[in-house]
Chimera marker file (.cmm) of the C-alpha trace (Angstrom):
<marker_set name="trace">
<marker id="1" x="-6.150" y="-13.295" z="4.808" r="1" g="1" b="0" radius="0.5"/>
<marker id="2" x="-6.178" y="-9.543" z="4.031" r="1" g="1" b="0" radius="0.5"/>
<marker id="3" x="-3.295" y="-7.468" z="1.800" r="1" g="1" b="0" radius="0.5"/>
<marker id="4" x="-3.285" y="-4.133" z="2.118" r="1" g="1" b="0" radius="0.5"/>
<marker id="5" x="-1.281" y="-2.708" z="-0.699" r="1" g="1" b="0" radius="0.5"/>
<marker id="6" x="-0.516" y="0.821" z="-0.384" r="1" g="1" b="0" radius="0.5"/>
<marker id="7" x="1.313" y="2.973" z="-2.465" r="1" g="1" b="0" radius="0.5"/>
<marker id="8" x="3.571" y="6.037" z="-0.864" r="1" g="1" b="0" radius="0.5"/>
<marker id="9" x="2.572" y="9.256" z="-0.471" r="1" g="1" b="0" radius="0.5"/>
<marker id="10" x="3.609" y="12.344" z="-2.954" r="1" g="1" b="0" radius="0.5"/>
<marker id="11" x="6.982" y="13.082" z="-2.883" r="1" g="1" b="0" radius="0.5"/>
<marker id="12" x="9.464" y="15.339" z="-3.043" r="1" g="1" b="0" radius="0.5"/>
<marker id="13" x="11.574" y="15.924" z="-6.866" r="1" g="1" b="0" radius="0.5"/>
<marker id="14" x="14.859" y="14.262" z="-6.796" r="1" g="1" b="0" radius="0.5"/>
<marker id="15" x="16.346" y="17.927" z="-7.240" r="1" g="1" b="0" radius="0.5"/>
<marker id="16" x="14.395" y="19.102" z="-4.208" r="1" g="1" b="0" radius="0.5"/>
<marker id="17" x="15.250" y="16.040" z="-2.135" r="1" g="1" b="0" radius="0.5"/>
<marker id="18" x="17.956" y="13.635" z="-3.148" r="1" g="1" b="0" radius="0.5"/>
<marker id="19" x="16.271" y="10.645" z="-0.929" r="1" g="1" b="0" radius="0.5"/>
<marker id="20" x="12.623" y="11.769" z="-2.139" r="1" g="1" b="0" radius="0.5"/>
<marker id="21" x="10.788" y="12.063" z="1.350" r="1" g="1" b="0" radius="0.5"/>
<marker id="22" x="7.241" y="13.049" z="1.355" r="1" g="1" b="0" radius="0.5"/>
<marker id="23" x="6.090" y="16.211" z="0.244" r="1" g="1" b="0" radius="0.5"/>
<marker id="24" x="3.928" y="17.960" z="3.287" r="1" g="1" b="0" radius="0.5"/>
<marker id="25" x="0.947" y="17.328" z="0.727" r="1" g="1" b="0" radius="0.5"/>
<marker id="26" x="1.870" y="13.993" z="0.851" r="1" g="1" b="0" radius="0.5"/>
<marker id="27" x="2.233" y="13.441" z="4.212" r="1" g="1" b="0" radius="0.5"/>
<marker id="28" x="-1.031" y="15.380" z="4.681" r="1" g="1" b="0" radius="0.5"/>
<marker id="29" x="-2.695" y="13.011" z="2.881" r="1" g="1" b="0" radius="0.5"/>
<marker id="30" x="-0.872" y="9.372" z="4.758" r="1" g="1" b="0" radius="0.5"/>
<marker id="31" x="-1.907" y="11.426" z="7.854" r="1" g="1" b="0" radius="0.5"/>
<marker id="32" x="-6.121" y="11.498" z="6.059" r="1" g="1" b="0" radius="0.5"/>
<marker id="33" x="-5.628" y="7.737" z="4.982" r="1" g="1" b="0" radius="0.5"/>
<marker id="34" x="-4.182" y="6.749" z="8.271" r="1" g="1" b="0" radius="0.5"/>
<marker id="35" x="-7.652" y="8.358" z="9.784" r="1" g="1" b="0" radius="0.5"/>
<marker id="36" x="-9.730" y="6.670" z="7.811" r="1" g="1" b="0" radius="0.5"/>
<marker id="37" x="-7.923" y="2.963" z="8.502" r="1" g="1" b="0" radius="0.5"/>
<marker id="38" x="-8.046" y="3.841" z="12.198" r="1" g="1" b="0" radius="0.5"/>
<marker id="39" x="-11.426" y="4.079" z="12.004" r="1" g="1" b="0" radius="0.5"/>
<marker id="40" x="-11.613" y="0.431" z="10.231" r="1" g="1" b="0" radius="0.5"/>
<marker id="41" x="-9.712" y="-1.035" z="13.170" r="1" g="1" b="0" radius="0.5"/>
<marker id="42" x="-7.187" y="-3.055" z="10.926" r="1" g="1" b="0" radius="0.5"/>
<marker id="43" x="-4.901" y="-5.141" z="12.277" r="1" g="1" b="0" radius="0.5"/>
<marker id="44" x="-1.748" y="-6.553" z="10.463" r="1" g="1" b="0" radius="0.5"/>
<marker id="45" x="1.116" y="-8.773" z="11.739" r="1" g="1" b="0" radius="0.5"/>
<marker id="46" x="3.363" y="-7.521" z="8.963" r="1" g="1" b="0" radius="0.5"/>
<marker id="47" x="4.014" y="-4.238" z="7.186" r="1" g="1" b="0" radius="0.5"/>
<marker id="48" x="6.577" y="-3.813" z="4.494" r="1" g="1" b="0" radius="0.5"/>
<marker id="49" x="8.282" y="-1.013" z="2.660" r="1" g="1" b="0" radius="0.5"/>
<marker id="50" x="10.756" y="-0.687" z="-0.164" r="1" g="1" b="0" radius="0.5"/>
<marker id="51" x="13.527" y="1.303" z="2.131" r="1" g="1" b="0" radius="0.5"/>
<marker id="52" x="12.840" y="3.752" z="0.020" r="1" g="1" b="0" radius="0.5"/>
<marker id="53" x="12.695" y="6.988" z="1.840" r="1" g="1" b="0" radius="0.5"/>
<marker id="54" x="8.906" y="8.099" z="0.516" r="1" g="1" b="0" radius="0.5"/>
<marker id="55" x="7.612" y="4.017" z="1.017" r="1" g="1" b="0" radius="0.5"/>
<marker id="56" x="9.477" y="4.336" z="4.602" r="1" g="1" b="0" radius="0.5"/>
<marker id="57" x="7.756" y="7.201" z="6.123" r="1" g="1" b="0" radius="0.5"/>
<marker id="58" x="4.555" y="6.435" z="4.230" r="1" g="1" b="0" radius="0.5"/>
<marker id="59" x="4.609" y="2.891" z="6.647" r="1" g="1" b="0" radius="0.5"/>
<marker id="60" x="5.898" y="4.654" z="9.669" r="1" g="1" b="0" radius="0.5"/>
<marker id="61" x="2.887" y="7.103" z="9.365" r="1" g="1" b="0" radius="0.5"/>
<marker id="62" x="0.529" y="4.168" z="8.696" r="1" g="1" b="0" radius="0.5"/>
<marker id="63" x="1.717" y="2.252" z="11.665" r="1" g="1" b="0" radius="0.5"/>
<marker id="64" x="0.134" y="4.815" z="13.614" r="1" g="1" b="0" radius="0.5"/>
<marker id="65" x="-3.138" y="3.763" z="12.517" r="1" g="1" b="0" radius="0.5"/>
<marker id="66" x="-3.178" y="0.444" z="12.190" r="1" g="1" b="0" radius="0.5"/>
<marker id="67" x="-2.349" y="-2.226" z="14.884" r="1" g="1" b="0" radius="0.5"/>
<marker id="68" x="0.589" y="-4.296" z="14.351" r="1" g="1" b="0" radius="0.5"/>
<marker id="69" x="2.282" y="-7.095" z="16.011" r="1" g="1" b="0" radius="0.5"/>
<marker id="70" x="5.961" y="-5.441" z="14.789" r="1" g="1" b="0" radius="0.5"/>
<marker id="71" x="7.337" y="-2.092" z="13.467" r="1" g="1" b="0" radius="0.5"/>
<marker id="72" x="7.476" y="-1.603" z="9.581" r="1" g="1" b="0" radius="0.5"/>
<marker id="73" x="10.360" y="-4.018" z="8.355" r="1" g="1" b="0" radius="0.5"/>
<marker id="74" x="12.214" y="-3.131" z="4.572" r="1" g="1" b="0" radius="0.5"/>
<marker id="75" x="11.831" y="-5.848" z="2.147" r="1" g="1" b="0" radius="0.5"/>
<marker id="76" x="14.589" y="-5.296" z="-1.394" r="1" g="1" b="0" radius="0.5"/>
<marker id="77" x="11.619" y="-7.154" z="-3.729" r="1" g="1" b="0" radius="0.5"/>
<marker id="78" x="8.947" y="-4.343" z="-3.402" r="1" g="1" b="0" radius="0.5"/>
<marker id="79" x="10.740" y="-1.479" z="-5.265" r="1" g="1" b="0" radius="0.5"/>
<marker id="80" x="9.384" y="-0.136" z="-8.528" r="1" g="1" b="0" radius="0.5"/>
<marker id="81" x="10.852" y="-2.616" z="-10.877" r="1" g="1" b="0" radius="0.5"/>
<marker id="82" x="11.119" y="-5.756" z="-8.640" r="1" g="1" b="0" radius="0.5"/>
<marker id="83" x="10.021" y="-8.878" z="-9.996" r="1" g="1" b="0" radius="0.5"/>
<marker id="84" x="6.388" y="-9.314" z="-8.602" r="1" g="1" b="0" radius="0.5"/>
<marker id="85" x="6.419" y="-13.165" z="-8.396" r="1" g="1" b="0" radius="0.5"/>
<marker id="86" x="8.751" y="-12.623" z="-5.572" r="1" g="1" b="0" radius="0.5"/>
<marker id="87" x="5.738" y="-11.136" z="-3.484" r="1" g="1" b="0" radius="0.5"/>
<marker id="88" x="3.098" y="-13.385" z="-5.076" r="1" g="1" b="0" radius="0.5"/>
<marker id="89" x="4.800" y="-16.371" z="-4.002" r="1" g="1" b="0" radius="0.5"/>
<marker id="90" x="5.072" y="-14.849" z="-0.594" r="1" g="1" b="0" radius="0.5"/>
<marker id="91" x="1.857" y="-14.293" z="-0.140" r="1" g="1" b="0" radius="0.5"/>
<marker id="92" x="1.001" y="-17.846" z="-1.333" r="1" g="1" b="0" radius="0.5"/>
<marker id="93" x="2.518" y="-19.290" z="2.051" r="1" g="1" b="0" radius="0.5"/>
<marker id="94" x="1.585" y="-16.486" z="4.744" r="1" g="1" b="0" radius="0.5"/>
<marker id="95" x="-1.706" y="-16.028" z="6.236" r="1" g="1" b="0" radius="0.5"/>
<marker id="96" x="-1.510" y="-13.503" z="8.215" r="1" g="1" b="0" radius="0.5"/>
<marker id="97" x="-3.085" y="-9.746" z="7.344" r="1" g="1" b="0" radius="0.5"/>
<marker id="98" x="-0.014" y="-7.798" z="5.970" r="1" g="1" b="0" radius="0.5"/>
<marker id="99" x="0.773" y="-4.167" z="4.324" r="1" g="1" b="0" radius="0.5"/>
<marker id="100" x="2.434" y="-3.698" z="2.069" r="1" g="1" b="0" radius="0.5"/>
<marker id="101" x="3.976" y="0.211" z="0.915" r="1" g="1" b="0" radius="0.5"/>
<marker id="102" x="5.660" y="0.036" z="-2.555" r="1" g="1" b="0" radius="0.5"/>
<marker id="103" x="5.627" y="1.756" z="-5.702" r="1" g="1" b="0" radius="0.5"/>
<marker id="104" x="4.514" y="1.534" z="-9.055" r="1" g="1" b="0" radius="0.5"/>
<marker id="105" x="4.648" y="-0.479" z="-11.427" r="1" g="1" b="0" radius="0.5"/>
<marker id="106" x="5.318" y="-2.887" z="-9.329" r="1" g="1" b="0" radius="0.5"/>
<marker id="107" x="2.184" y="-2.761" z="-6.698" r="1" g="1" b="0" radius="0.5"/>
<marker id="108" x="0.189" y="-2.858" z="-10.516" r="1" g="1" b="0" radius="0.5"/>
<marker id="109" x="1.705" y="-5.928" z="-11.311" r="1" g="1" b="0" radius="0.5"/>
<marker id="110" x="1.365" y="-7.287" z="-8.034" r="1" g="1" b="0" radius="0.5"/>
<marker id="111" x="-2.390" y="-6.308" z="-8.010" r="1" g="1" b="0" radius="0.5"/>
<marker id="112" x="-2.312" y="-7.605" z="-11.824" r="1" g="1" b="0" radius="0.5"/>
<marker id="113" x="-1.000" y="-11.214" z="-11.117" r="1" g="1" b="0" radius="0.5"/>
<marker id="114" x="-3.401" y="-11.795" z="-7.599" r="1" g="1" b="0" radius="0.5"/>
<marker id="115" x="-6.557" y="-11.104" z="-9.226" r="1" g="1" b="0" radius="0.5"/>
<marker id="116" x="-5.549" y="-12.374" z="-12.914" r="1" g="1" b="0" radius="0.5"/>
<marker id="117" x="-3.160" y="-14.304" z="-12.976" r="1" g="1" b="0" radius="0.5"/>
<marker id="118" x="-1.254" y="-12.082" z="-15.583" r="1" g="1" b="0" radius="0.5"/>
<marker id="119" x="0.039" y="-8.521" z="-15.917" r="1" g="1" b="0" radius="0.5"/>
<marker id="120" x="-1.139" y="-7.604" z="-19.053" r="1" g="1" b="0" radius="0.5"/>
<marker id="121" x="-4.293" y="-6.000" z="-17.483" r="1" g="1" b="0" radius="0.5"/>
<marker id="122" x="-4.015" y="-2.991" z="-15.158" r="1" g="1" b="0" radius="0.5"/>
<marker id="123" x="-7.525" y="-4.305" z="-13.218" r="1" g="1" b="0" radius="0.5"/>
<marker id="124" x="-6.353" y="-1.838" z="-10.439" r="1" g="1" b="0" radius="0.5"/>
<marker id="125" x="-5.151" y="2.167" z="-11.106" r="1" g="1" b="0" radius="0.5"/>
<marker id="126" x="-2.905" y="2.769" z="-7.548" r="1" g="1" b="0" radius="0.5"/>
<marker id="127" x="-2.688" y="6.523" z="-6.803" r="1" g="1" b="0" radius="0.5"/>
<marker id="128" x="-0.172" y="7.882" z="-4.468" r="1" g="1" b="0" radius="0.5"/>
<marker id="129" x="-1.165" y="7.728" z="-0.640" r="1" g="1" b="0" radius="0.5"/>
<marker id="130" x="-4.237" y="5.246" z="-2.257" r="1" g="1" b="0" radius="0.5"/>
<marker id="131" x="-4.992" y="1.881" z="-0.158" r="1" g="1" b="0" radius="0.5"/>
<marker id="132" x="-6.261" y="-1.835" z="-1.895" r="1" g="1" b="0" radius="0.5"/>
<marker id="133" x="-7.628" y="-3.844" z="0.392" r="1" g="1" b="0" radius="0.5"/>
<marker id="134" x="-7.357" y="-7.307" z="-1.505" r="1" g="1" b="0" radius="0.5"/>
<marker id="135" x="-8.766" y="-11.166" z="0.001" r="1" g="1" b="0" radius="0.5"/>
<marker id="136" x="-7.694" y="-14.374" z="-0.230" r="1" g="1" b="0" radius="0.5"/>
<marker id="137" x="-10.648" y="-17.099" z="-0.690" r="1" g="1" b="0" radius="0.5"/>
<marker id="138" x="-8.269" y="-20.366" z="-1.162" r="1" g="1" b="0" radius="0.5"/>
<marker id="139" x="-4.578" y="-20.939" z="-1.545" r="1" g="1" b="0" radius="0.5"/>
<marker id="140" x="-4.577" y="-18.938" z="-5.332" r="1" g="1" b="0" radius="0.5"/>
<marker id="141" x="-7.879" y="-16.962" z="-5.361" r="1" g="1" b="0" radius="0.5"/>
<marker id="142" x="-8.038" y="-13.026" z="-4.512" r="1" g="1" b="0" radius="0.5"/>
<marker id="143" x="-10.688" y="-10.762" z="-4.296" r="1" g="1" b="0" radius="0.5"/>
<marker id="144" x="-10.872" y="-7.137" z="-4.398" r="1" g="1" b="0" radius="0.5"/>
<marker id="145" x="-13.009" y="-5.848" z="-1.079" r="1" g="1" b="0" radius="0.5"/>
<marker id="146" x="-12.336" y="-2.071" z="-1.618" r="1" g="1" b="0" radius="0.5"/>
<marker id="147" x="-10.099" y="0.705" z="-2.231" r="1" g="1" b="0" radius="0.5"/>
<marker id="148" x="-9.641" y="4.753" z="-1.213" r="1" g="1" b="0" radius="0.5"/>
<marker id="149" x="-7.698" y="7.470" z="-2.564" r="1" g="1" b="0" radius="0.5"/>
<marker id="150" x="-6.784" y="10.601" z="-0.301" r="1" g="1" b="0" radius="0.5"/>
<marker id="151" x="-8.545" y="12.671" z="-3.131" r="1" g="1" b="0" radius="0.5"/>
<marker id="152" x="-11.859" y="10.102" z="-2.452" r="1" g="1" b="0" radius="0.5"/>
<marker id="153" x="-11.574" y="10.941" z="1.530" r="1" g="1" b="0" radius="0.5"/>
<marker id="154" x="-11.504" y="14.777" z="0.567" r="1" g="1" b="0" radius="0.5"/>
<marker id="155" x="-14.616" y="14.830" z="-1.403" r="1" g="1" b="0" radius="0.5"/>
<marker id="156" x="-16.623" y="12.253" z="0.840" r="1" g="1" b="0" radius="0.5"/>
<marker id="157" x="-15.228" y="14.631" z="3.767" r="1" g="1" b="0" radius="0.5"/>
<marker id="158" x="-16.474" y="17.791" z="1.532" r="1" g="1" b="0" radius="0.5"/>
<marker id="159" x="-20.033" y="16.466" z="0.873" r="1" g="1" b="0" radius="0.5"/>
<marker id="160" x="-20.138" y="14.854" z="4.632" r="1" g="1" b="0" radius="0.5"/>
<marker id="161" x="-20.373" y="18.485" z="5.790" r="1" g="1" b="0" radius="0.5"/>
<link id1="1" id2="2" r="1" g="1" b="0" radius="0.2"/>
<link id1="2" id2="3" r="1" g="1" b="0" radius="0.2"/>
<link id1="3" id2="4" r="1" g="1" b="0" radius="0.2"/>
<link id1="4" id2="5" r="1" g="1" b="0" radius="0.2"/>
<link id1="5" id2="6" r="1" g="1" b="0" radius="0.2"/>
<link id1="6" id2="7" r="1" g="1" b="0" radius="0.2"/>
<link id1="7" id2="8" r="1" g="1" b="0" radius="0.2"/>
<link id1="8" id2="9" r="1" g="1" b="0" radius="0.2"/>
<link id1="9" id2="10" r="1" g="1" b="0" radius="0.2"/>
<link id1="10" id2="11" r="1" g="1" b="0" radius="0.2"/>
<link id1="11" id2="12" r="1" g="1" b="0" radius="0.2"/>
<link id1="12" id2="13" r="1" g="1" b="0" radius="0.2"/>
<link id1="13" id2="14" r="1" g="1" b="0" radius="0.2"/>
<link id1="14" id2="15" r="1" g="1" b="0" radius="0.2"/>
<link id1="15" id2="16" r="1" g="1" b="0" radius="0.2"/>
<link id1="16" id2="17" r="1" g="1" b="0" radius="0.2"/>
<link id1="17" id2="18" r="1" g="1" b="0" radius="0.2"/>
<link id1="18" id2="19" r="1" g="1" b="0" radius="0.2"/>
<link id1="19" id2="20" r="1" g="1" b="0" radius="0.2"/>
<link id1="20" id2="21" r="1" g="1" b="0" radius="0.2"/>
<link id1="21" id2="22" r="1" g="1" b="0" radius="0.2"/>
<link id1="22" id2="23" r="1" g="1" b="0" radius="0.2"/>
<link id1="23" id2="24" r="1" g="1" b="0" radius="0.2"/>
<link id1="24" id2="25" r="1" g="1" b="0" radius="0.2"/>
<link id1="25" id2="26" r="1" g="1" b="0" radius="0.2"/>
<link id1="26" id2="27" r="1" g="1" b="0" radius="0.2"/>
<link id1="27" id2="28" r="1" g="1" b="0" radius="0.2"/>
<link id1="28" id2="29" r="1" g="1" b="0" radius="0.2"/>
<link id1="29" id2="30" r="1" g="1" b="0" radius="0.2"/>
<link id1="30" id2="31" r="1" g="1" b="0" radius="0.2"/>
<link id1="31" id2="32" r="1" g="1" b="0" radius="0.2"/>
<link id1="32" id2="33" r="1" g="1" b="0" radius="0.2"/>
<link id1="33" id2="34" r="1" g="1" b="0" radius="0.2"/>
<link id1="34" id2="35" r="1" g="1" b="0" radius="0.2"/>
<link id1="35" id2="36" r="1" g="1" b="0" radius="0.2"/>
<link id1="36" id2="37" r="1" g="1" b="0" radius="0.2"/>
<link id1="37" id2="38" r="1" g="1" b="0" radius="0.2"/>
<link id1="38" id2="39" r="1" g="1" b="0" radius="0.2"/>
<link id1="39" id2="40" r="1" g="1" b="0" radius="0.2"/>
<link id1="40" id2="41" r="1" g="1" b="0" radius="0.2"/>
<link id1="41" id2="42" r="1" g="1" b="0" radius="0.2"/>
<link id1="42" id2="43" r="1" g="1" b="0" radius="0.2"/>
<link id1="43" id2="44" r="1" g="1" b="0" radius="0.2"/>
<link id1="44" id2="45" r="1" g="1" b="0" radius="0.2"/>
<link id1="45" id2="46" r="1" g="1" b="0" radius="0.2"/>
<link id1="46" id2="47" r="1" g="1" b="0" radius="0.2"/>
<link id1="47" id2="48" r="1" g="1" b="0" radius="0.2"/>
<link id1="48" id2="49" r="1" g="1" b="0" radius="0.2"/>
<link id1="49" id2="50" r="1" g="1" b="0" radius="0.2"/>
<link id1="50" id2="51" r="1" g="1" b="0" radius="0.2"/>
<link id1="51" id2="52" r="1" g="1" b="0" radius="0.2"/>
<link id1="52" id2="53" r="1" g="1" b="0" radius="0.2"/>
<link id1="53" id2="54" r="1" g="1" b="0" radius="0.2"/>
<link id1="54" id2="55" r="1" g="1" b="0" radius="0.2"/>
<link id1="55" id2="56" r="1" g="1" b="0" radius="0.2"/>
<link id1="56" id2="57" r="1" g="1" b="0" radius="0.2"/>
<link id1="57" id2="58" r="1" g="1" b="0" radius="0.2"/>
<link id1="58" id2="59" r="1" g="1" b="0" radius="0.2"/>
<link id1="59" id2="60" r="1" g="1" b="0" radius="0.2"/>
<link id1="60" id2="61" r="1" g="1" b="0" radius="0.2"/>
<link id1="61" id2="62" r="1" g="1" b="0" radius="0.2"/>
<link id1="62" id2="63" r="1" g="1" b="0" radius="0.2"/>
<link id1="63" id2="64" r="1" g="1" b="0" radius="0.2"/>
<link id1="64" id2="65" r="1" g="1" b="0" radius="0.2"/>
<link id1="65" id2="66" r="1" g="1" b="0" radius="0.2"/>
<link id1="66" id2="67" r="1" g="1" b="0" radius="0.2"/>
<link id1="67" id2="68" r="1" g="1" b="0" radius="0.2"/>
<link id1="68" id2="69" r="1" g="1" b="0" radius="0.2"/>
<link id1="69" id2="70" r="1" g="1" b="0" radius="0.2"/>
<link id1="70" id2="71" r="1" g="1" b="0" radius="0.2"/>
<link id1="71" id2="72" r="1" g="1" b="0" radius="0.2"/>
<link id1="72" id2="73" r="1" g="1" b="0" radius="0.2"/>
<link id1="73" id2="74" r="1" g="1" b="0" radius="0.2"/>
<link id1="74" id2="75" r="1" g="1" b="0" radius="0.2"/>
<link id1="75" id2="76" r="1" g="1" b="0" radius="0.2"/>
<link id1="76" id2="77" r="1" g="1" b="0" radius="0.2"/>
<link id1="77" id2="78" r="1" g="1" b="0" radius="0.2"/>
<link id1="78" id2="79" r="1" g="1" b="0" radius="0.2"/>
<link id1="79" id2="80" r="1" g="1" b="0" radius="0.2"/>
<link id1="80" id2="81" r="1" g="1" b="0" radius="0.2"/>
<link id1="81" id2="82" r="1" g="1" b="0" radius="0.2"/>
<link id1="82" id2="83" r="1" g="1" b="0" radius="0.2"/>
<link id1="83" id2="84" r="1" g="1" b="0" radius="0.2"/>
<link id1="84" id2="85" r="1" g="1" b="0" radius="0.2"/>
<link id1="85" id2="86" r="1" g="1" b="0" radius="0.2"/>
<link id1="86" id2="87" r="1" g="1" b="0" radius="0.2"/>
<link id1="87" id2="88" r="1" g="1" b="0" radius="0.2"/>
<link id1="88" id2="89" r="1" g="1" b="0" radius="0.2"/>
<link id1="89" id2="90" r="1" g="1" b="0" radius="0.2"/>
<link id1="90" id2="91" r="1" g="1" b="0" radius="0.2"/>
<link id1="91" id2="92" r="1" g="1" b="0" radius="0.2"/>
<link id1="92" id2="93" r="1" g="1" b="0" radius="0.2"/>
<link id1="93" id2="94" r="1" g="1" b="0" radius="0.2"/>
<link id1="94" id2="95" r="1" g="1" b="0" radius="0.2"/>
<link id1="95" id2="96" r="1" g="1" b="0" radius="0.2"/>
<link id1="96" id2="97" r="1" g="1" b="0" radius="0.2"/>
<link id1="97" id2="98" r="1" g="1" b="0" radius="0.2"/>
<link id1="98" id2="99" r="1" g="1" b="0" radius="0.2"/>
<link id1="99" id2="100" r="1" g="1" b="0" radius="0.2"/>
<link id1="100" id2="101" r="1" g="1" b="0" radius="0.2"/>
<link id1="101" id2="102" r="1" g="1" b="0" radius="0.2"/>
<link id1="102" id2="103" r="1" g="1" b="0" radius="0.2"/>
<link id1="103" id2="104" r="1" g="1" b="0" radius="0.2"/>
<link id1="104" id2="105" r="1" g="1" b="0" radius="0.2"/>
<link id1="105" id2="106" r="1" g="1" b="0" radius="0.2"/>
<link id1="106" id2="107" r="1" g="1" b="0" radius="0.2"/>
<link id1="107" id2="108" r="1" g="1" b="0" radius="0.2"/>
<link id1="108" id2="109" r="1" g="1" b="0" radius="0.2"/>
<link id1="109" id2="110" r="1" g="1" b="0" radius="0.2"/>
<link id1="110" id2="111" r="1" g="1" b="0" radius="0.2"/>
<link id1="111" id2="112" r="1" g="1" b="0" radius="0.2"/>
<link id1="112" id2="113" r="1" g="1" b="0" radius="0.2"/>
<link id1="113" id2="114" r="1" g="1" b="0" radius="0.2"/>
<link id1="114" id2="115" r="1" g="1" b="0" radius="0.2"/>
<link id1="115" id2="116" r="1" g="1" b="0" radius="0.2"/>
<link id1="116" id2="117" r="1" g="1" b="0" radius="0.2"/>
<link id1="117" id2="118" r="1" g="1" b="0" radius="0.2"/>
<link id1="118" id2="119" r="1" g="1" b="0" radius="0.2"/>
<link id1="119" id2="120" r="1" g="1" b="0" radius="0.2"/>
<link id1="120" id2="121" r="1" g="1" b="0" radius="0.2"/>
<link id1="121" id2="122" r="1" g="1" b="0" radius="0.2"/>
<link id1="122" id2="123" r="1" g="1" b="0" radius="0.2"/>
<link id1="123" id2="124" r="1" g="1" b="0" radius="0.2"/>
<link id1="124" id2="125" r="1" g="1" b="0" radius="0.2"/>
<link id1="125" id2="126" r="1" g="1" b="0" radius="0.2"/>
<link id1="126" id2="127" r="1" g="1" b="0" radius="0.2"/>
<link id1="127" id2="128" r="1" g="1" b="0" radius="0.2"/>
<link id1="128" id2="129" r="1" g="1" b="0" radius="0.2"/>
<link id1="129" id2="130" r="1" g="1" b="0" radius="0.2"/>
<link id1="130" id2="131" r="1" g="1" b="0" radius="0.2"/>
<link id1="131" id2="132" r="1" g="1" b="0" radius="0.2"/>
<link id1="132" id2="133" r="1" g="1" b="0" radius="0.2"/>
<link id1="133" id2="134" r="1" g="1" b="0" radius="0.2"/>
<link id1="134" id2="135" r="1" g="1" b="0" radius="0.2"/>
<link id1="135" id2="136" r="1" g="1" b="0" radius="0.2"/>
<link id1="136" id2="137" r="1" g="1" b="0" radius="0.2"/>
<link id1="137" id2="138" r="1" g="1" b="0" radius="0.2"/>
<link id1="138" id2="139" r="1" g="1" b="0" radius="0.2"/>
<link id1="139" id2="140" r="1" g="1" b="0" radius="0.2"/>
<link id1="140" id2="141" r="1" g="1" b="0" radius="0.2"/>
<link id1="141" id2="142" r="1" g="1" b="0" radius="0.2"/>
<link id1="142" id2="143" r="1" g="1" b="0" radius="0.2"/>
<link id1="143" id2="144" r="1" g="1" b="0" radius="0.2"/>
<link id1="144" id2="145" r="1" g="1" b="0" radius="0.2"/>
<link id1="145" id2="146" r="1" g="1" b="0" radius="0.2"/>
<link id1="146" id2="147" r="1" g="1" b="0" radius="0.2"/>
<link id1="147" id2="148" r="1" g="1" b="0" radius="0.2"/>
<link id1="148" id2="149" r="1" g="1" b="0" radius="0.2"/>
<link id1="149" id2="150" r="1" g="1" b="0" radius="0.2"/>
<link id1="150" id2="151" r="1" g="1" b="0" radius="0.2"/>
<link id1="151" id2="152" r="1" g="1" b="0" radius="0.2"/>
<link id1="152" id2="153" r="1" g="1" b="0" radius="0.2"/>
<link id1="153" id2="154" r="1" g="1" b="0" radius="0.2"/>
<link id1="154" id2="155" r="1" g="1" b="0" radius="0.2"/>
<link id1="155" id2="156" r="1" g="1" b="0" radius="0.2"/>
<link id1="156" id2="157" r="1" g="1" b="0" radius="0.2"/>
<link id1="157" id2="158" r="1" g="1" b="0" radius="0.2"/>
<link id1="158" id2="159" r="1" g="1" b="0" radius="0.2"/>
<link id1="159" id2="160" r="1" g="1" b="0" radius="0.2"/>
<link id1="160" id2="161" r="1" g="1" b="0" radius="0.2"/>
</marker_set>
């Protein structure tokens, strides 16, 4: 089983936007991500966002890309300060691939607690529009198999030409 943990694009300042969309830089760079995982092929059964406006249109772009058995559903334990148990203990009964579009701290702590069993460590630095692909081996053990960054895809993309 696959988790995809993504977090949301740039957004917009609470003055500019009250419901913090996506900047066009930061839907610019979902739209680069959402190339590159179309090119992997994934395939999820489940993606989740926050409700917040920035994770919502971050999954909606995504979905594009990706191939899912059901539209992007909102989940109330992925926002910035949920409790991050909530989601490992979630993820300790479903096996099927999912994606998942939160915020930090909470995707660290998420990250923190599958591959160390605490949150103390930071073993994983999210950046916005960035993608963790992490594995489970057995019922508690996770792996991490890679990561991007829209900033990564740029320079590759700069030094591919």
């Amino acid at each position: 089983m696959r988790a995809y943990l993504v977090q949301h694009g740039k957004a917009k300042s609470a003055d500019e936007d009250p419901n913090r969309g996506l900047t066009d830089e930061g839907r610019d760079e979902i739209n680069r991500i959402a190339e590159f995982l179309a090119g992997m092929r994934i395939s999820v059964s489940l993606i989740q966002h926050s409700g917040k406006a920035r994770a919502e249109e971050t999954a909606h772009i995504l979905l594009d890309s990706v191939r899912s058995t059901a539209g992007p559903s909102h989940s109330n334990d992925l926002n910035p300060d949920s409790d991050p148990m909530i989601a490992v203990n979630f993820l300790k009964v479903y096996d099927d691939d999912i994606m998942i579009v939160g915020h930090l701290p909470h995707l660290e702590r998420l990250a923190a607690i599958l591959l160390t069993g605490k949150t103390e460590c930071n073993p994983v630095r999210f950046r916005n529009g960035g993608v963790v692909c992490l594995e489970k081996e057995s019922h508690a053990c996770w792996s991490l198999l890679w990561a991007v960054t829209p900033e990564l895809l740029h320079t590759w993309t700069r030094l591919a030409a």
